[in-house]
Every structure is written in structure tokens, then in C-alpha cells.
C-alpha positions in Angstrom: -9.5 22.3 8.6 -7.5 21.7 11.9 -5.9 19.6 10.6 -4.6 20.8 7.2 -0.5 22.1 6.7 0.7 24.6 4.5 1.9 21.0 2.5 -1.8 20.7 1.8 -2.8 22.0 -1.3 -5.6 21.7 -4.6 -4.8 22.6 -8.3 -6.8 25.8 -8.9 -8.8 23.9 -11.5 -10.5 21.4 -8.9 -11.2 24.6 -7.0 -12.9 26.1 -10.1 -15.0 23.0 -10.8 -16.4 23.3 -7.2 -17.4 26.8 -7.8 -18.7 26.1 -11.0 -20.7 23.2 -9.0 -22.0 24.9 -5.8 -23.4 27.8 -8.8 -25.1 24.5 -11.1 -26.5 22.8 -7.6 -27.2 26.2 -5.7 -27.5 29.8 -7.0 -25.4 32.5 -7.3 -25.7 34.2 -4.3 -24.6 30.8 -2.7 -21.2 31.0 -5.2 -20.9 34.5 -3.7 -21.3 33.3 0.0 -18.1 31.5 -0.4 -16.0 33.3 -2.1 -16.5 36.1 0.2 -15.7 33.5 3.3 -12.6 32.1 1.2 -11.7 35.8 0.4 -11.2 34.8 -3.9 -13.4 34.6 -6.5 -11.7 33.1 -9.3 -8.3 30.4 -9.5 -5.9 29.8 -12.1 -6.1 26.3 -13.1 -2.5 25.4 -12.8 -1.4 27.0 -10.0 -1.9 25.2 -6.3 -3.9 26.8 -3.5 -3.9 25.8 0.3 -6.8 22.9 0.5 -8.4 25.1 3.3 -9.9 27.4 0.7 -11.8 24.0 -0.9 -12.8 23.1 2.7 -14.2 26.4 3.2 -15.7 26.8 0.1 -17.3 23.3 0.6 -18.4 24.2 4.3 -20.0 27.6 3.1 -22.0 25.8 0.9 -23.0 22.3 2.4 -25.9 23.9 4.9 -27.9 25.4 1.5 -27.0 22.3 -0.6 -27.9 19.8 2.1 -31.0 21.6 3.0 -31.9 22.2 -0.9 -31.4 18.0 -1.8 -32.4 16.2 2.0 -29.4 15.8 3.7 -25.5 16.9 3.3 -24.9 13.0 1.8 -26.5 13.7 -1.0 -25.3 17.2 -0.8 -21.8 16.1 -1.3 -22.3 13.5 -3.8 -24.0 16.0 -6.5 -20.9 18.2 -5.4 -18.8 15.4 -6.1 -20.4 14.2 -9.5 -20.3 17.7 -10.4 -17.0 18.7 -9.9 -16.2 15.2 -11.9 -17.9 15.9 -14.8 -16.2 19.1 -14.7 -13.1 17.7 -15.0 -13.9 15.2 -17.8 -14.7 18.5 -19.7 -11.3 20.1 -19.0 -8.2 19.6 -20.8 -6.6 17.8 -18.4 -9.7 15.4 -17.9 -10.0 15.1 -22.3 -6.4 13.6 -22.1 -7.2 11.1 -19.3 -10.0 10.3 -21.5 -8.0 9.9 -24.3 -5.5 7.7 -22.6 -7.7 5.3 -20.6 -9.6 4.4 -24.5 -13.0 4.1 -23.1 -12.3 0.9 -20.9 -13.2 1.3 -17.5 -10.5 -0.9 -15.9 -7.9 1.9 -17.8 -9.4 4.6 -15.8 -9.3 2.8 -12.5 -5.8 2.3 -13.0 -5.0 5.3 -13.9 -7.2 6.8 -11.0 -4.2 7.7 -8.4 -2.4 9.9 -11.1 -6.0 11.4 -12.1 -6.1 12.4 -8.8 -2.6 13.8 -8.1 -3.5 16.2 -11.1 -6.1 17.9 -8.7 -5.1 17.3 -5.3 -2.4 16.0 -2.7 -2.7 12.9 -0.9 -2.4 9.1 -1.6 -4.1 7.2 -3.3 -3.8 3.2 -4.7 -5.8 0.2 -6.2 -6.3 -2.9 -5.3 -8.0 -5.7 -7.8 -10.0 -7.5 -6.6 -11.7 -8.9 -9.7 -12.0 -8.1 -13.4 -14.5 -5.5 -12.8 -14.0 -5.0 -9.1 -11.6 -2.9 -7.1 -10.7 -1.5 -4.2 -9.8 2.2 -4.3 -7.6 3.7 -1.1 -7.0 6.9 -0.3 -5.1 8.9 2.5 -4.6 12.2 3.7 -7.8 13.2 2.1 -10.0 15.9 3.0 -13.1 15.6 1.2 -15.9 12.8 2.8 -16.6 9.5 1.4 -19.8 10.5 -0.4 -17.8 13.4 -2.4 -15.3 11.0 -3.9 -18.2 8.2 -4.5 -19.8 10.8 -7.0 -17.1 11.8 -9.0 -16.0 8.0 -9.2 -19.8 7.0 -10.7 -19.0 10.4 -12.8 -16.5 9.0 -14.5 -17.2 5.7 -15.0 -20.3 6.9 -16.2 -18.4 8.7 -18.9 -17.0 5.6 -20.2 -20.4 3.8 -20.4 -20.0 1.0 -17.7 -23.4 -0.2 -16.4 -24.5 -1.3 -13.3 -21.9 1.0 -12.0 -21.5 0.5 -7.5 -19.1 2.9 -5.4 -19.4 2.0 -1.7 -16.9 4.3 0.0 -16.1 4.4 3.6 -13.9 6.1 6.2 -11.0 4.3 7.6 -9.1 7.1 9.4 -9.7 11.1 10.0 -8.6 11.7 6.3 -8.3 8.3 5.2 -10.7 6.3 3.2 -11.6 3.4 0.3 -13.9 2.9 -2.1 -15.1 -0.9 -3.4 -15.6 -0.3 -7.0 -17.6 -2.8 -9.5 -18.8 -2.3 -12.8 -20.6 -4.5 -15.8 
């Protein structure tokens, strides 16, 4: 959180998702934990919010969730998956369904706009194969095991097999992701 600017900021939709997935992997009382430490309990999908509230609702949550599924890893990759297929189920996320056609290699492509949708930072790909890609990403807040989630989400949506995301951090908010599918 130190080291977020009032540049720094989440569509209220992503920030919904990860309410609406801390209440599907916790309880209610959890939800209601971190709204009362982020001081709002409900966010208008289009308009932008500082990314500290999604860091604090995320930190609120992570000691339940980690204890509740064996460590905050796994914690943050249900989160992630979660607040993934969320999206898919929005109207923004129906559109990037609609445009990517059901082929995998679509999405990917179409991954660092996906993302600008929800939240600030950078983000590129790099092919490394047909079915095999390297996805960067800077001045990102969330961990590694977040974003591998909601990538396996939504390639899951689209029906690839043998799906792999191996993310791992390269800088304080800086990170990539070696994709493959079949």
C-alpha cells in the first residue's frame, strides 16, 4: 500500500467482483470485515476508485481465506479465479468473449486491453510458441498467484486443456506469467 499514488486506481467493477469473491470463498461477516476497514460497501462499476481500497479489501480478507484453504497461495488464487469468472459474467467480460471467438490465442492477445478495463498498470505479450506465451506485467499490485487464477479462469472459459500459468515476480509490482495451453 506504501507504495500506491493517487494515479493508482481499479474500475469499481473489479472491486465488486472481489467482494462478491471474498462472500463465495468466506462468509458474510468476512465481506463485512472489509468493507468496514475500506469504509464502502458497494462500487459503481464504471467509475475508478484508489487501488488501496482493493489492497485493503484483499488484506482484510487473506488471514480468514488463507487459514480457511491452507495457506494465503491458495488463498489468492481462488480470489483470483473468482474475481475472473466474475468478470467473464459481466458485460464487459461477455464482449471480450465475444470478440476473442472462443480461441484462446484471441484472448491472450487481447489480455493487456482486458486488463486496462479493470485496472492501471502495464501489461504485454510475448509469443513464445503457438500455444505458449509470456505474459508481463508492471506496476501491479496484486501477487503472482492472484493473476495466475484468473488467467486459468479464462482460458478455462474458452475450453483450452492442459491449461499451465507459472507466474513469478520480477520487481516490487512487477511480474510475468509463462502461459501454455493444448
Amino acid at each position: 500500500m506504501a507504495l500506491t499514488t493517487p494515479n493508482d486506481m481499479a474500475r469499481g467493477l473489479f472491486l465488486q467482483s472481489v467482494l462478491k469473491a471474498i462472500r463465495a470463498l468466506g462468509d458474510e461477516a468476512l465481506v463485512n470485515r472489509c468493507t468496514a476497514v475500506c469504509g464502502q460497501k458497494r462500487f459503481s462499476d464504471f467509475f475508478n476508485y484508489p487501488i488501496r481500497l482493493q489492497l485493503q479489501l484483499v488484506d482484510t480478507a487473506m488471514p480468514a481465506l488463507a487459514a480457511r484453504y491452507g495457506d494465503s497461495g491458495q488463498a489468492l488464487w481462488l480470489l483470483g479465479h473468482c474475481v475472473a469468472m466474475d468478470f467473464l459474467e459481466s458485460e464487459a467480460g461477455r464482449t471480450m468473449q465475444v470478440l476473442v471467438r472462443g480461441e484462446p490465442k484471441r484472448l491472450v492477445n487481447n489480455l493487456p486491453s482486458t486488463y486496462q478495463v479493470s485496472v492501471d498498470g502495464e501489461r504485454s505479450v510475448k509469443w513464445l510458441g503457438p500455444q505458449c506465451c509470456r505474459f508481463i506485467m508492471t506496476r501491479d499490485f496484486m501477487p503472482p498467484e492472484f493473476h495466475e487464477g484468473q488467467l486459468v479462469a479464462m482460458l478455462e472459459r474458452l475450453n483450452a486443456s492442459k491449461i499451465k500459468v507459472i507466474g513469478r515476480q520480477t520487481g516490487v509490482l512487477d511480474s510475468e506469467y509463462d502461459i501454455s495451453w493444448q
